[in-house]
C-alpha positions as CSV (number, residue, x, y, z in Angstrom):
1,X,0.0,0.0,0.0
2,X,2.4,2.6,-1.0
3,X,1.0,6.0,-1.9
4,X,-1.9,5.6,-0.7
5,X,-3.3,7.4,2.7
6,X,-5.9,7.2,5.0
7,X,-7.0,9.9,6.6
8,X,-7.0,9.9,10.7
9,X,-9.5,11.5,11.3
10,X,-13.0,11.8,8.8
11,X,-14.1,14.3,7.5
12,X,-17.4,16.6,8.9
13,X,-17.4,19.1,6.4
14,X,-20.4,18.5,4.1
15,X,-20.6,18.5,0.6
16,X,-23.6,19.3,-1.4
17,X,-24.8,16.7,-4.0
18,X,-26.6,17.8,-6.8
19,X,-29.1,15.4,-8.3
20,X,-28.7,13.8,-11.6
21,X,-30.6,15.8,-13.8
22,X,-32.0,13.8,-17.3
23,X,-30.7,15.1,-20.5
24,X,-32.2,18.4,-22.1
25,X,-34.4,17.9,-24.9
26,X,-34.1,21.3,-27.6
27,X,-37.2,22.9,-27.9
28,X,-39.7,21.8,-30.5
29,X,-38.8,23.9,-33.7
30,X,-42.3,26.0,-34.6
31,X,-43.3,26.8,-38.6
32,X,-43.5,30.7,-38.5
33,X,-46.0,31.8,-41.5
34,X,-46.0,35.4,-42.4
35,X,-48.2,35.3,-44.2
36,X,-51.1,32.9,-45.6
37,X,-50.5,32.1,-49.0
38,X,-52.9,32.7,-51.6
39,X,-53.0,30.9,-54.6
40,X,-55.6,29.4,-57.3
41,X,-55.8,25.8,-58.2
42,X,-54.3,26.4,-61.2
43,X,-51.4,27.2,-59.7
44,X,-51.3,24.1,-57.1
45,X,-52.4,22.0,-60.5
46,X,-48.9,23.6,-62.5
47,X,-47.2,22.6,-59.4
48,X,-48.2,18.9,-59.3
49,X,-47.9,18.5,-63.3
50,X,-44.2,19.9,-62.7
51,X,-43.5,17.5,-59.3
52,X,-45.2,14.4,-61.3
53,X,-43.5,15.2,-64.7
54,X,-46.1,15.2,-66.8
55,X,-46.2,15.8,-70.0
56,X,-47.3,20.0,-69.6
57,X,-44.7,20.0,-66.8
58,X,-41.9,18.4,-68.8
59,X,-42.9,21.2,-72.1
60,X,-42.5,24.0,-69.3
61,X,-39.0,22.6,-68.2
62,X,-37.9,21.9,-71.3
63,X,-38.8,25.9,-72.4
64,X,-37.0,27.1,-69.6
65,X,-33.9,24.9,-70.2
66,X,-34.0,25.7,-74.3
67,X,-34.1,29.7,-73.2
68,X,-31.4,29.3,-71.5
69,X,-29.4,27.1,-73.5
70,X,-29.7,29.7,-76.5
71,X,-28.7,32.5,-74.1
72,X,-25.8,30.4,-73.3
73,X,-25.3,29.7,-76.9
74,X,-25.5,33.7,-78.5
75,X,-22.9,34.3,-75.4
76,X,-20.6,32.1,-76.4
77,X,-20.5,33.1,-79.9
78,X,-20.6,36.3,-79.1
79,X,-17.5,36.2,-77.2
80,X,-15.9,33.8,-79.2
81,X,-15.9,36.2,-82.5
82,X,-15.5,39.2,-80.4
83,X,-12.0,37.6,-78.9
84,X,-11.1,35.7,-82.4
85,X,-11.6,38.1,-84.6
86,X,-8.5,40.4,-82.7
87,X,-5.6,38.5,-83.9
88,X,-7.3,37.9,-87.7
89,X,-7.6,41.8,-87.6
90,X,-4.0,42.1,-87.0
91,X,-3.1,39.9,-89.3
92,X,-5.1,41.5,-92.2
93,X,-4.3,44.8,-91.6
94,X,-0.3,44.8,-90.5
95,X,-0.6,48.5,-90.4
96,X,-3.3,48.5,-87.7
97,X,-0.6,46.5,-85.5
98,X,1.8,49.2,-85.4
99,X,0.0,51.8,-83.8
100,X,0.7,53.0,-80.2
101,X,-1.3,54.1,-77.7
102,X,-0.2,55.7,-74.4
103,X,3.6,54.3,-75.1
104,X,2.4,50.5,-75.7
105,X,1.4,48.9,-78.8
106,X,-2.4,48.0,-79.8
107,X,-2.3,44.5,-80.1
108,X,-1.3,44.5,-76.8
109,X,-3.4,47.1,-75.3
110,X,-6.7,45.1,-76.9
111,X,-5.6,41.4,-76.9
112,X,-4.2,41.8,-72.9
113,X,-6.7,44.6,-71.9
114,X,-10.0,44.4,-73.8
115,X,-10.9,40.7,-72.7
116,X,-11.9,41.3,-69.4
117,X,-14.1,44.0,-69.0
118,X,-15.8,42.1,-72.1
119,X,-16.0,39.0,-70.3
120,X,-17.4,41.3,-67.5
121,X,-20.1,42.4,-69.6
122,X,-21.2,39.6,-71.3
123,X,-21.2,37.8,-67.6
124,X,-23.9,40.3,-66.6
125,X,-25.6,40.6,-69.6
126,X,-25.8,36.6,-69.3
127,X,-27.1,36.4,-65.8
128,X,-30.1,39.2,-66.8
129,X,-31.0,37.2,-69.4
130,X,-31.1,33.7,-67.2
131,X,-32.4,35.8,-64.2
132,X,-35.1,37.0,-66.9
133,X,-35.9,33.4,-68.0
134,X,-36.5,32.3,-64.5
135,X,-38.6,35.2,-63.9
136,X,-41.2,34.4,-66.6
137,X,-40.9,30.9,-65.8
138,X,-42.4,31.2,-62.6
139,X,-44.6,33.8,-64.2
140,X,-46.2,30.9,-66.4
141,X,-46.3,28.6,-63.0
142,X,-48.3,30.6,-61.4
143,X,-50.7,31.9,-64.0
């Protein structure tokens, strides 16, 4: 028994014991409404034909998706011609490479300057147009 002590004397001194208290339970989560919707039943019926796929449902999904795939589309093309046509310009027109502008040479200024604020653009101008599909897509839902 080495290490271990006994004590001479007990202690008096008390020692309050707390009981065992059973594990909290979070509070019951409640649904707060603002306010009561208010829809027709051709709404609710739009709904179910786009939950249960049907055929209506599956025309409405696939309009959305087409609109968006052409704005997609024009985008790309757009950009694509915007950016390729640069160099082809240069290389038709020799002269047009030459020029200077602030101390630096055009190609330069337009092939390692212009693309960005373009892609800029055409990123906004993209996400109206997809923003402007989704808006008239929900339009037609709830009609």
């Amino acid at each position: 028994m080495t290490g271990e002590r006994t004590p001479d004397k007990p202690s008096t001194e008390l020692v309050p014991v707390e009981p065992p208290q059973a594990p909290r339970k979070p509070p019951r989560r409640k649904k707060v409404v603002l306010a009561e919707a208010k829809g027709s039943k051709t709404v609710a019926r739009t709904i179910v034909e786009l939950e249960e796929q049907t055929s209506v449902g599956e025309h409405l999904v696939r309009s959305l998706v087409w609109a968006q795939f052409r704005t997609s589309f024009w985008m790309a093309v757009l950009l694509i011609v915007s950016l390729a046509s640069l160099p082809l310009l240069f290389f038709l027109f020799p002269s047009f490479g030459d020029l200077t502008v602030f101390g630096v040479r055009l190609p330069w200024v337009l092939l390692g300057a212009l693309p960005y604020p373009l892609l800029y653009g055409l990123g906004v101008w993209y996400v109206r147009r997809a923003e402007r599909h989704e808006r008239d897509f929900v339009s037609m839902v709830d009609r």
